[in-house]
C-alpha positions in Angstrom: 0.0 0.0 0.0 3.0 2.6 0.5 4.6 1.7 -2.5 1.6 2.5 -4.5 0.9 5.6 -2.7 5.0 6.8 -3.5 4.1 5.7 -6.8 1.5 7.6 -7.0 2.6 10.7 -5.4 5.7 10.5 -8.1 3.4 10.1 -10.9 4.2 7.3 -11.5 1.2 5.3 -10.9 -2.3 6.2 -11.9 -5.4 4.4 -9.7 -7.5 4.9 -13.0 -5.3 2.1 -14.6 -7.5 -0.9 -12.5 -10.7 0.8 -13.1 -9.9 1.2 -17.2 -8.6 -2.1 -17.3 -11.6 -4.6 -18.3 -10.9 -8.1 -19.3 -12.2 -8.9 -23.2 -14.5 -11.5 -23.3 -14.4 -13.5 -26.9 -17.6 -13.2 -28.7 -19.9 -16.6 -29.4 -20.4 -17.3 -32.7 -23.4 -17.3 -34.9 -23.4 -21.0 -34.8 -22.8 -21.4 -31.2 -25.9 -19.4 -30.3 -27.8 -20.7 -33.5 -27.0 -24.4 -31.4 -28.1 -23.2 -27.9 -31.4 -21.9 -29.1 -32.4 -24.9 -31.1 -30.9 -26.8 -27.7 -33.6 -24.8 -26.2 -36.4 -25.3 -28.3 -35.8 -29.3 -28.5 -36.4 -28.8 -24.7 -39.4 -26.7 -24.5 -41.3 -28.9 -27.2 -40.1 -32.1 -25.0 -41.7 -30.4 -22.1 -44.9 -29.4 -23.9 -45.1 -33.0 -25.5 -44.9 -34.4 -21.8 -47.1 -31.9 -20.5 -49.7 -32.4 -23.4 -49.1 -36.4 -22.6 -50.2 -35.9 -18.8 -52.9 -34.1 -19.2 -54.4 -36.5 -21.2 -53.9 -39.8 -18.9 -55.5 -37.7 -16.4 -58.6 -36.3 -18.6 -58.9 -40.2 -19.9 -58.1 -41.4 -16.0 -61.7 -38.9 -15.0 -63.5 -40.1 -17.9 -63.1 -43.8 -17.0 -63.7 -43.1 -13.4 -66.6 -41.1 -14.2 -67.4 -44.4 -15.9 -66.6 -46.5 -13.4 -68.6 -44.8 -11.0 -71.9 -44.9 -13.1 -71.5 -48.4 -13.7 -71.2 -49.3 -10.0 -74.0 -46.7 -8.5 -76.6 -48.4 -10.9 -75.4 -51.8 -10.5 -75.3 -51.2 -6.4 -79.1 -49.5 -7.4 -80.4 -52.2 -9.4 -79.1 -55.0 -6.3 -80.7 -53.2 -3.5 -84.0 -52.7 -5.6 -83.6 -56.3 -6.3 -83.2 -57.2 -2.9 -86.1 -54.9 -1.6 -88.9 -56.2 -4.4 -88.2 -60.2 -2.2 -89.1 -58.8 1.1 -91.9 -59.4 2.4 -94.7 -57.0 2.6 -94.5 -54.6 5.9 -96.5 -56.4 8.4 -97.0 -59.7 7.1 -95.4 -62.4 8.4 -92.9 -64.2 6.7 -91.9 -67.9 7.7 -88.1 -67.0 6.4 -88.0 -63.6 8.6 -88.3 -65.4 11.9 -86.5 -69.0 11.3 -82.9 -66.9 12.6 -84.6 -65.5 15.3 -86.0 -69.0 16.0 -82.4 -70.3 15.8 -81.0 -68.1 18.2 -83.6 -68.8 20.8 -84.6 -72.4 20.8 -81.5 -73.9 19.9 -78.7 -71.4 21.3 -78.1 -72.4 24.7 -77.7 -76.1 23.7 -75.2 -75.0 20.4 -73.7 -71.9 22.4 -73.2 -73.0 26.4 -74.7 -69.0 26.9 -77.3 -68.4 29.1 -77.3 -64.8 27.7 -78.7 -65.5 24.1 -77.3 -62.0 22.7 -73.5 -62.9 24.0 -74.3 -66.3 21.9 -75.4 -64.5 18.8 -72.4 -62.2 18.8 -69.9 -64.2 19.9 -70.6 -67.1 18.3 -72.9 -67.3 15.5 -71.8 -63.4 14.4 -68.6 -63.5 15.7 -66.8 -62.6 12.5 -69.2 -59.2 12.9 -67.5 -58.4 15.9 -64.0 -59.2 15.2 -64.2 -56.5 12.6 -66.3 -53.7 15.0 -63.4 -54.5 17.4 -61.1 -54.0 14.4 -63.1 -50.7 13.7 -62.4 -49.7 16.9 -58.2 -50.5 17.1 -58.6 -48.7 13.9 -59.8 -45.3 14.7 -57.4 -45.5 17.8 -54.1 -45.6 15.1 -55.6 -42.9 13.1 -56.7 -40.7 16.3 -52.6 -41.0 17.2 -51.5 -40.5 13.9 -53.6 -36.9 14.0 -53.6 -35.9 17.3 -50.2 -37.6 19.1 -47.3 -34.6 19.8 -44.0 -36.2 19.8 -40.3 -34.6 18.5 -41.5 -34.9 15.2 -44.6 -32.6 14.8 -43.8 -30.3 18.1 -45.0 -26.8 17.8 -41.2 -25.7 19.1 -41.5 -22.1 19.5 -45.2 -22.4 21.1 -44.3 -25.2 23.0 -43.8 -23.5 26.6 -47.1 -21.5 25.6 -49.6 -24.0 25.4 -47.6 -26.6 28.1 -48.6 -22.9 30.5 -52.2 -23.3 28.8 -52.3 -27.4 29.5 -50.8 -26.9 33.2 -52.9 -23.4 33.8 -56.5 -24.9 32.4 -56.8 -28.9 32.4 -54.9 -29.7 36.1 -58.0 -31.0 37.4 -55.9 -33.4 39.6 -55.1 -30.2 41.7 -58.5 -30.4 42.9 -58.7 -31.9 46.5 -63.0 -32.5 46.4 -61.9 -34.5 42.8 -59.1 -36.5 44.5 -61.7 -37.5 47.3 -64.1 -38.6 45.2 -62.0 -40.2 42.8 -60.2 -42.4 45.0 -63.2 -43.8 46.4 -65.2 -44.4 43.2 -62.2 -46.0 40.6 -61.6 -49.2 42.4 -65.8 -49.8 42.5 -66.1 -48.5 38.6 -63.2 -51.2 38.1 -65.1 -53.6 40.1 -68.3 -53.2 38.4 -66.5 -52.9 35.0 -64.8 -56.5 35.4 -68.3 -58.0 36.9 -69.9 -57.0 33.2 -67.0 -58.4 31.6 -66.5 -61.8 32.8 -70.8 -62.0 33.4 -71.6 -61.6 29.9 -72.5 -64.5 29.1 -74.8 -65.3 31.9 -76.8 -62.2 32.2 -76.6 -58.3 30.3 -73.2 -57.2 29.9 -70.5 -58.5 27.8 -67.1 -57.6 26.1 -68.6 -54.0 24.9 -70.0 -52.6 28.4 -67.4 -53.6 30.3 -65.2 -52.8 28.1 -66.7 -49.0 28.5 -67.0 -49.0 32.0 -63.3 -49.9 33.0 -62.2 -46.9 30.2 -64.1 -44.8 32.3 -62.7 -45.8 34.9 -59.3 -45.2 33.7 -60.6 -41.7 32.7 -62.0 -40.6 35.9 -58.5 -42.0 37.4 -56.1 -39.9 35.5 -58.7 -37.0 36.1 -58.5 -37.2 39.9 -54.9 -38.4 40.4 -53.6 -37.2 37.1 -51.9 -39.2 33.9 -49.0 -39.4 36.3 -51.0 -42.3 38.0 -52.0 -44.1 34.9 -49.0 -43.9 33.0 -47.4 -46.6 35.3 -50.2 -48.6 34.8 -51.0 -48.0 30.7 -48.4 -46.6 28.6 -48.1 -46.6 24.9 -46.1 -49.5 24.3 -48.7 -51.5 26.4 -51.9 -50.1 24.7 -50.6 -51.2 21.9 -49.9 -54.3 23.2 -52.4 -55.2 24.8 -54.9 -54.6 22.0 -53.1 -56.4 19.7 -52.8 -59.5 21.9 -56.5 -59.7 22.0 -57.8 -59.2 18.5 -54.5 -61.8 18.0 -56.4 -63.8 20.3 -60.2 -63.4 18.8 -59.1 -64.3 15.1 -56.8 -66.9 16.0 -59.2 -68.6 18.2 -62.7 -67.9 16.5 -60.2 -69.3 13.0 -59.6 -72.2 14.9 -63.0 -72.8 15.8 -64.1 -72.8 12.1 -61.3 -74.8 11.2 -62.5 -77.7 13.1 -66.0 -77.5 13.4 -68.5 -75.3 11.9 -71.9 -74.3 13.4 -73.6 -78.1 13.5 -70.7 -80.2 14.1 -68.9 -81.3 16.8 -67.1 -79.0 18.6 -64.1 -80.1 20.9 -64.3 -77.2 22.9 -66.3 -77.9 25.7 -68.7 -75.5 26.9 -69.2 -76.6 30.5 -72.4 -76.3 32.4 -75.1 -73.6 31.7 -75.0 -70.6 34.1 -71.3 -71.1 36.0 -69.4 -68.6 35.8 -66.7 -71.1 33.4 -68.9 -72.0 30.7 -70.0 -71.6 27.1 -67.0 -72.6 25.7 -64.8 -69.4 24.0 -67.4 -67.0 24.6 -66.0 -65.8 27.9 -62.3 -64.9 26.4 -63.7 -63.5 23.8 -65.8 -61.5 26.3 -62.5 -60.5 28.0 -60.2 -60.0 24.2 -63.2 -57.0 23.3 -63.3 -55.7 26.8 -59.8 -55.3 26.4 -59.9 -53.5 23.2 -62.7 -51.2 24.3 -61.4 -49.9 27.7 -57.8 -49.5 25.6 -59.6 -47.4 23.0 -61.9 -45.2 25.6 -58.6 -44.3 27.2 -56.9 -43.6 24.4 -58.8 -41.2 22.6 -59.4 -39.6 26.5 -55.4 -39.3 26.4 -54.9 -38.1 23.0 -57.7 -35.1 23.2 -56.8 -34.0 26.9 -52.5 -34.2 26.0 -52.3 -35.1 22.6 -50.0 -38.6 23.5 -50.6 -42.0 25.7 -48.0 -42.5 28.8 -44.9 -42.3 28.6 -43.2 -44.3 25.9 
């Protein structure tokens, strides 16, 4: 830098010089730029052509599904109209309308082992029906976690100490002493009750579904009065999961095994013990005990997700 200044000051240097100074830059040729535009045209028409070729898969892809979809609403229409023109007229009796019904009731305590002919009906002649409601149900509990679960992954960082103030500040309902009381005294006889309907279903009303309900509510009111603190070392994630897949496991592999080796008619080797003890009609009383399982697991669980958006602690 002082050399350049001397240089300067001597006249011997001019500062000008590097600001004159521009590099020359050789000029493309006619045929260079003649190459680069048709370069670019090939490209754009390659584009369009691909473009042009997509729009019409999807216009033909609507057509045929607008097809489809004709085809299928007035075959579905004709079916059901079909179906509808063999039933008999409303209020007349109808041999064929009442021979299930008959079925159920004259026969289903000898076929069944259930006092309770409803538990018979839907755990043994439909039990197929509710294998997949209990499926519905396990369903709808992975989707609800898929939506609603907070984990590192879809955390709202930044507004993350705001709405833990907001969960702490307006849903601590275990802070309330009346609530404590109240719910210490009521869980274990809502959990009583609950497992009385469960493994009673198929002597008298109850079953798989109502107790199922009642021990999730029990659960609920639990977390409520004592906080998920409590529950979570009784139900976390892992074990929900668990424990709902190990009884619909349970349900198709035992209700498969049933029609494996004996349909409705034959002889079945299971034996269903005698009417009215409280170990009797055969598989009905697992079963009983696989969809109370699933139920109370699925009550809690969407009670879990909605109030903290996760179950335990995984």
């Amino acid at each position: 830098m002082k050399n350049k200044l001397r240089s300067w000051f001597m006249e011997e240097y001019s500062g000008m010089e590097d600001l004159l100074e521009t590099e020359a830059k050789p000029d493309v040729s006619r045929v260079e730029k003649k190459a680069s535009i048709r370069e670019w045209e090939e490209r754009f028409i390659a584009s369009r052509r691909i473009q042009t070729s997509i729009q019409i898969r999807q216009k033909s892809f609507r057509v045929l599904y607008a097809i489809c979809a004709i085809v299928g609403s007035v075959f579905f229409i004709f079916v059901l109209l079909y179906a509808t023109s063999h039933l008999p007229m409303f209020g007349m009796d109808h041999p064929l309308a009442q021979e299930v019904a008959n079925r159920y009731i004259e026969a289903g305590l000898e076929e069944t082992g259930a006092v309770n002919i409803v538990a018979g009906m839907i755990l043994d002649y439909r039990a197929f029906d509710t294998l997949g409601e209990s499926h519905v149900l396990f369903t709808a509990l992975l989707c609800s976690t898929i939506l609603l679960r907070l984990d590192k992954k879809n955390s709202r960082k930044v507004r993350e100490d705001y709405y833990k103030i907001r969960h702490d500040r307006y849903f601590g309902t275990e802070a309330d002493v009346i609530l404590q009381k109240v719910g210490f005294f009521l869980t274990p006889c809502i959990l009583v009750f609950g497992i009385y309907i469960l493994l009673n279903g198929h002597l008298g009303p109850g079953g798989g579904f109502s107790g199922g309900a009642v021990i999730g509510a029990a659960l609920m009111i639990l977390s409520a009065s004592c906080g998920f603190s409590t529950t979570d070392r009784i139900l976390t994630y892992k074990r929900l999961n668990i424990l709902s897949f190990a009884a619909l496991a349970f349900y198709s592999i035992s209700k498969c095994f049933v029609f494996f080796i004996g349909m409705n008619g034959l002889e079945n080797p299971i034996p269903k013990g005698i009417p009215g003890a409280i170990i009797s009609a055969g598989l009905i009383l697992p079963l009983n005990v696989a969809v109370g399982l699933v139920v109370a697991c699925t009550m809690y669980g969407f009670y879990s997700l909605f109030r903290r958006g996760r179950i335990g602690s995984d």
